[in-house]
N, C-alpha and C positions, 0 to 999 in steps of 0.2 A: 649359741644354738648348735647343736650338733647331728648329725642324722646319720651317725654310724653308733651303734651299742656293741661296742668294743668290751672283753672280758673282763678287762679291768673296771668299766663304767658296772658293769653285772656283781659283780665282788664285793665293789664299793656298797650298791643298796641290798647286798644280802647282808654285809659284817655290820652297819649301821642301824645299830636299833638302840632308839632313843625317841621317847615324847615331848612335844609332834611330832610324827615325821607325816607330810601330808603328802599323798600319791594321788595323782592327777590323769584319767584319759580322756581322749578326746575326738571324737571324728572330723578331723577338718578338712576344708576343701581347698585345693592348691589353686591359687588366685582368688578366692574370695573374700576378701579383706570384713569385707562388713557383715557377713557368716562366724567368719574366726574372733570378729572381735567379742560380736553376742556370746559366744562356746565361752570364752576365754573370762566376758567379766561375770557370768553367770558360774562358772568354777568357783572364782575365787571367790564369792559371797556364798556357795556350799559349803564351800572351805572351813570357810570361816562359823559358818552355822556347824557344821561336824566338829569344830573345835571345841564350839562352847557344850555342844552334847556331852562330848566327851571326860566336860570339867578339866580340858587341856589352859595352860596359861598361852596368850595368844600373843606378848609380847613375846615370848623366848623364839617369836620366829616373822614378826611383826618386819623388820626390815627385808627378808625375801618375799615375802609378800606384796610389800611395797613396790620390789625389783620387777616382779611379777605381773601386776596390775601395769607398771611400765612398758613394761614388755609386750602386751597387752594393748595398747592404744599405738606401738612403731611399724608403719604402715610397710615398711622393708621386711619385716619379722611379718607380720598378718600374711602378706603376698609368697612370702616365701614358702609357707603352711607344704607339706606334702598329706596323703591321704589320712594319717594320725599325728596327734602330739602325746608326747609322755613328759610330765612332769611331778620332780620330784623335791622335796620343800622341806629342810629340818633349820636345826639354828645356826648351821654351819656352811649350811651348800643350797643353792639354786641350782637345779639339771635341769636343762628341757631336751629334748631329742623328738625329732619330726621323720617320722618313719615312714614307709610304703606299706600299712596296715590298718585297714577301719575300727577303729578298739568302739567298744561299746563308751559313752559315756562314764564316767564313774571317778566318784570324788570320795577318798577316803581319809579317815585322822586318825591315826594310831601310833603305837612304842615302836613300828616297823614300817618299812616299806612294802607294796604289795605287788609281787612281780607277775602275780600269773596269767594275766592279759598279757602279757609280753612273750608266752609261750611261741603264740604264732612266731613270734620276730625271733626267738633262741632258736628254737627247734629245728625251724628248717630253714636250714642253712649246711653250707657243706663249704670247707677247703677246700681249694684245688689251685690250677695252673695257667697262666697263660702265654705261650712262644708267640711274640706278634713277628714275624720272618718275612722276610722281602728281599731286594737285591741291595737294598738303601738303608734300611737299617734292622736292627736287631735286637729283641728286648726280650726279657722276661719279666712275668709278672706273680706275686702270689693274690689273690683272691678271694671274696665270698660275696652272699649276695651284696651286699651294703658297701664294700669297702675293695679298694685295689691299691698293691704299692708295688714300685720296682723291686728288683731285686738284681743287684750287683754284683756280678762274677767275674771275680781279679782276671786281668788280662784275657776276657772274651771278647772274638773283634766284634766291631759296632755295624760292618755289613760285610757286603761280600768281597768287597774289593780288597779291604783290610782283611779278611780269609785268606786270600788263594795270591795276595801279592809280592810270597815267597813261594807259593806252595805248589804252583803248577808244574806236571813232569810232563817237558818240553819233549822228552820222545814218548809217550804215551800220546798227548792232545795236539802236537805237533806245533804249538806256539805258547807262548807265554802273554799273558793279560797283560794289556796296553799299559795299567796301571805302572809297572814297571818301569817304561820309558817316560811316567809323567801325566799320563792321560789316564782314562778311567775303563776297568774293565767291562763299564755297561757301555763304553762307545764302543767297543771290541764286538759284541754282542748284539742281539737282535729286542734290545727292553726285555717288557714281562711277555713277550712273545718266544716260547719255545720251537724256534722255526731251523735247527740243525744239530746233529749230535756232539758235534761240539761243546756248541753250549748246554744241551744237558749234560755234559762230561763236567762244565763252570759250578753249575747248579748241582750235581750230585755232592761232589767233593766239600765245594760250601755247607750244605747239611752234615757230610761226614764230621767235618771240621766242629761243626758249630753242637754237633750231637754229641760228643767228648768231653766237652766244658758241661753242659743241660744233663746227661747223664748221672758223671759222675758227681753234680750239684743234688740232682734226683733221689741221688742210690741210699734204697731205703725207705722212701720219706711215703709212696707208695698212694701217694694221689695223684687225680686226676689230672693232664698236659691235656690243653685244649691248643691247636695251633691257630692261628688268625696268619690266612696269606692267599694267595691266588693258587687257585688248585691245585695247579700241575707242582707248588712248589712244596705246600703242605704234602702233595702224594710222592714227591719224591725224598722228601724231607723222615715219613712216616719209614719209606725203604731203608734210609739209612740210620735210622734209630732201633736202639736193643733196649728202649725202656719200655714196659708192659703194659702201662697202666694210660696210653695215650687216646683220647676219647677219637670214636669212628669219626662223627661228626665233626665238623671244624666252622670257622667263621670264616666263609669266602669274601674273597676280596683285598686291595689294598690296603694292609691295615697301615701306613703313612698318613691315612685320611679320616679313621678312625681316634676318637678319643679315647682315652685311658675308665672313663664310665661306660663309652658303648661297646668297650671290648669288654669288660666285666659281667654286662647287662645283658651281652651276646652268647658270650661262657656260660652264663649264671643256666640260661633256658636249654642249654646243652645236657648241663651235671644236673640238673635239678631232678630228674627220673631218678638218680641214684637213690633220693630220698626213700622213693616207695620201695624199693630192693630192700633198702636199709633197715627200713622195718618191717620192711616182708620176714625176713633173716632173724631179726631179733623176734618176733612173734611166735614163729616159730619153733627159737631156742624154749621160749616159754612154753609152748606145749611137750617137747619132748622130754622138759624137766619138772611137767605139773602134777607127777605121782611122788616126787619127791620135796625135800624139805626146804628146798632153792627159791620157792614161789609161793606168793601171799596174796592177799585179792581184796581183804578186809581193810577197813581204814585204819582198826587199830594197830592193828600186826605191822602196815606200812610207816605209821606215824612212828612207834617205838620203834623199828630198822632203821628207818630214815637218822634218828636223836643217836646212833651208835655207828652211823657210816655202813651199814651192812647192805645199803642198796645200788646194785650194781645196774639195774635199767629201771626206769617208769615206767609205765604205759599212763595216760589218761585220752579219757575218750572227751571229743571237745564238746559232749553233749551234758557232760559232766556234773552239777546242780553242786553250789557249795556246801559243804558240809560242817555247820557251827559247831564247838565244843572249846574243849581245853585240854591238853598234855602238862600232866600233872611230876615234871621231870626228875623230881626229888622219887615219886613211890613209882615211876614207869608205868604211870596210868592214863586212859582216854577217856574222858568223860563227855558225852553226848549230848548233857541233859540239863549240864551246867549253863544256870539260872542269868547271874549277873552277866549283862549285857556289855560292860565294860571290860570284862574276862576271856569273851568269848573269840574266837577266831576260827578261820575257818582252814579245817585239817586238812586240805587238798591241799591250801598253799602252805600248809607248814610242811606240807610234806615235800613238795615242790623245791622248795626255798633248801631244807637239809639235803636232798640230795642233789643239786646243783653247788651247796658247801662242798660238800664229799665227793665232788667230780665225779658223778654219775650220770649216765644217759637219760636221757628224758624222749619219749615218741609223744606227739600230742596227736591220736588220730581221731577221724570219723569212726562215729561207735560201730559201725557193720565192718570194723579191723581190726577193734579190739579183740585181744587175748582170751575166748568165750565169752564174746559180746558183754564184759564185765565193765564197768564205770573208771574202774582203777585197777591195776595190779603191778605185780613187779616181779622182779629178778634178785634174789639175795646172793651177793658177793661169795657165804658160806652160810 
């Protein structure tokens, strides 16, 4: 069970198409075992009802299914639930992934997987940073909503003692950190009390120091550094850094006492504004390029860009109603109106699905943001 949807887990159910492949959501409710398990054994007998609709063979996937219904009745997995389950079913792989998103119900069987409920859970989301700084230790982190890892910079010290216990100039501060003689520069000192200038002469130079290594790791990469620390050290920390792109806000407090989820969790509600910037910006490009031949608004136009990589942003509006047909990829045709029900798919997520192939930007907004209040439209590459 996993409950980060990492790039590679996204890659995986876009390059896998093959029948069955059976897509699974779900709204569950985190602790409620006996909720999750009705969701769970009522899926898998849709499941299995869309199989035979489909005139799919139900052995060639008969043992994850099996996995599934197991999964299913283990009362550690039911409890664990977060607010959605996504799962994913071919003859090769079992995925579940338990996210912080209410998906509507929906059980589908088909040659593909169907990702575009999972819009919410791609879309927004943002990279960024986090410095957790203190007198006691020293971390960086990279980020996004779902997921946090260290991040390891050769020979950066691990606090402040390890900083400044070569580095103090004895006629500038008038002494050298006890650490020196054996003892520690926070017993030289007054704690996380900044109570003489001395010690914020301790505290500047430690940020100096520690800004060097964080920088030049930075230079370039041009996201967001959220600091987690006790004000005075984040505000003196903010003085002595030359990276641009360091969010006002910060996570006050200890971060020593802080987990490595609630310093992400804390990050996350920091950067998460950038979203609406994000597509403010991108909206925008759309209109000042919509007298020319850069932007398309039709399903068809999108669906055939999308099959040649030509799509450089999405827009869908989350109001959006699916759209049945078929892309006829041999003559570069959309067909609407096509009959066979076995055939049919729906072009929003074929289109979706291509331009997520093509590493292309995706906005999923509320329709009073869309690009002239349109369903769909885009940004052509050229």
């Amino acid at each position: 069970l996993m409950e980060v949807m990492k790039i590679q887990d996204l890659r995986y159910l876009l390059e896998n198409a093959e029948h069955p492949s059976i897509t699974i959501y779900l709204p569950t409710i985190p602790g409620d075992k006996d909720t999750n398990r009705i969701l769970i054994k009522n899926s898998i007998s849709k499941a299995r009802d869309a199989i035979k609709e489909k005139d799919y063979d139900v052995r060639d996937i008969e043992e994850n299914l099996k996995a599934f219904t197991l999964m299913g009745e283990d009362l550690s997995f039911l409890n664990a639930q977060k607010e959605g389950l996504a799962v994913f079913i071919n003859k090769h792989e079992l995925k579940t992934y338990r996210l912080p998103h209410a998906f509507e119900e929906t059980v589908i069987a088909d040659n593909i997987f169907h990702i575009k409920p999972l819009l919410p859970v791609i879309t927004e989301n943002i990279d960024y940073y986090i410095l957790a700084i203190s007198k006691n230790t020293l971390a960086l982190y990279s980020a996004n909503r779902f997921e946090i890892n260290p991040i390891d910079i050769p020979d950066m010290p691990k606090n402040m003692d390890e900083a400044l216990q070569y580095d103090i100039d004895e006629s500038h501060l008038g002494r050298r950190p006890a650490k020196v003689s054996g003892g520690s520069l926070g017993a030289a000192t007054h704690g996380e009390n900044i109570g003489d200038e001395t010690e914020k002469e301790f505290v500047l130079r430690y940020c100096q120091i520690v800004e060097k290594y964080i920088s030049t790791f930075l230079n370039s990469k041009n996201k967001t550094l959220v600091l987690a620390g006790v004000d005075y050290i984040s505000s003196i920390y903010k003085e002595a850094s030359s990276y641009k792109n360091i969010s006002e806000k910060t996570i006050s407090g200890n971060p020593e006492t802080m987990t490595a989820s609630s310093l992400r969790d804390h990050a996350w509600h920091i950067v998460k504004p950038q979203l609406l910037i994000d597509s403010e910006k991108a909206v925008a490009q759309y209109g000042n390029l919509s007298n020319t031949d850069r932007t398309v608004d039709s399903i068809s136009q999108i669906v055939k860009a999308s099959h040649v990589q030509r799509i450089d942003t999405l827009f869908l509006s989350k109001s959006a109603e699916p759209i049945p047909g078929v892309y006829d990829k041999e003559n570069d045709r959309v067909n609407t109106d096509y009959a066979d029900p076995h055939e049919v798919q729906d072009l929003i997520g074929i289109s979706v699905r291509q331009t997520l192939l093509a590493g292309g930007k995706i906005y999923y907004l509320d329709h009073a943001h869309m690009p002239e209040h349109k369903p769909i439209a885009a940004i052509l590459r050229y």
